[in-house]
C-alpha positions in Angstrom: 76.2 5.6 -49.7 76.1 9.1 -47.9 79.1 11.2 -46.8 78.4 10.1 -43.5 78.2 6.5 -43.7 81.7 6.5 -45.8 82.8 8.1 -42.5 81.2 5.7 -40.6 83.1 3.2 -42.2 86.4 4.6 -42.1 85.9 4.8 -38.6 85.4 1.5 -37.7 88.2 0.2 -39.9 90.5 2.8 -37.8 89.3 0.8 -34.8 89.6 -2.8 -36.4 93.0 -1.6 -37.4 94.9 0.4 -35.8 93.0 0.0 -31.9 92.2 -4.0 -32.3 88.1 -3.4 -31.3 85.5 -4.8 -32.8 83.0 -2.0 -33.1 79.7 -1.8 -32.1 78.4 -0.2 -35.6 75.1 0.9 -33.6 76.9 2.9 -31.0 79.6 4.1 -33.3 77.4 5.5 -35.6 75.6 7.4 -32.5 79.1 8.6 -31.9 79.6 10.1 -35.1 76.2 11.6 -35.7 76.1 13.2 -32.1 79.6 15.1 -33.3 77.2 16.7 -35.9 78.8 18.3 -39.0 82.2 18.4 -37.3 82.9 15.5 -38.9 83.1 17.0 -42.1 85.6 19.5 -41.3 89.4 18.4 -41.6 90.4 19.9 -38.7 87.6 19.4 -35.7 87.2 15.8 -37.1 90.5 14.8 -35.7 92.0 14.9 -32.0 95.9 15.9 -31.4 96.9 13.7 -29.3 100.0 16.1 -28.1 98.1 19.2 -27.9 97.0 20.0 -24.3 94.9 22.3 -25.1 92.8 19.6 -27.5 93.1 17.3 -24.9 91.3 19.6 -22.2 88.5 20.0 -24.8 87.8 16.6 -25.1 87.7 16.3 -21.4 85.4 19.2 -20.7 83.1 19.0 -23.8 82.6 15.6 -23.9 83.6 13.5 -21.3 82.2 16.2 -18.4 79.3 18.1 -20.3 78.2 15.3 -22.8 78.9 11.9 -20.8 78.5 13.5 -17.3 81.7 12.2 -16.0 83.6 14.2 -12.7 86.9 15.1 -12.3 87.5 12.6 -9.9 86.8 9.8 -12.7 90.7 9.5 -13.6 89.6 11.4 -17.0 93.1 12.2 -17.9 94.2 8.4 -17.3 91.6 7.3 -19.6 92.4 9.9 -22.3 96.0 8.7 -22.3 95.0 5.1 -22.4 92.8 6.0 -25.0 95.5 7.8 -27.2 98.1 4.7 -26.9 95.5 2.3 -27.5 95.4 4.6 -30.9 98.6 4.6 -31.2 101.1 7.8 -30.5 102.9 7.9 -33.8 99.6 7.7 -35.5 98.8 11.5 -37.1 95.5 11.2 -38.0 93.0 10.4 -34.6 89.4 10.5 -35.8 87.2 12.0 -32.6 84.7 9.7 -33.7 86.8 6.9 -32.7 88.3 8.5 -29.8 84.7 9.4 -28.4 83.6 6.1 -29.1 86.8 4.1 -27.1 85.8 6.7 -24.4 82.5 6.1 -24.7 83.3 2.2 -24.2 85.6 2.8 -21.8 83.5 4.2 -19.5 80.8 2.3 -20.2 78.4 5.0 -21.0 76.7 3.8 -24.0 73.0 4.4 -22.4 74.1 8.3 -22.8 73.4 7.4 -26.8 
């Protein structure tokens, strides 16, 4: 099994876990390999959920630039519903799993 699919795997037990979703392998895996080698590197493969600054990035980057979402699309709501769906106290927030329950949550699969 590659690097990748161990990753893979750990992501979707994160969101069996600790988010209660049932994964949809084929999307989550479209997550992952769209994040690119970033997955491999201890800190950009993880979101802080407390840093605003972090936060912003995943908004811009990827919720603006990659899923074409506006402003007006309540993007800060749905980052902080994403991040207590997570779970708060929980350190370690892969942003393959957070891109993916954004991905869901905004129903922009067809981007992947």
């Amino acid at each position: 099994m590659s690097k990748r699919d161990e990753l893979i795997e750990k992501y979707a037990a994160d969101l069996k876990d600790k988010c209660g979703v049932n994964p949809d392998m084929d999307l989550l895996k479209k997550v992952t390999v769209g994040l690119g080698p970033s997955i491999y590197n201890a800190d950009s493969s993880t979101v802080s959920g407390s840093d605003e600054g972090e936060l912003a990035t995943v908004k811009n980057n990827y919720l603006i630039k990659k899923l074409g979402l506006s402003e007006s699309d309540d993007l800060d709501g749905a980052i902080a519903s994403v991040m207590d769906t997570y779970g708060q106290s929980n350190r370690n927030k892969y942003r393959a799993v957070v891109y993916y329950l954004l991905c869901t949550h905004f129903d922009k699969a067809s981007i992947y």
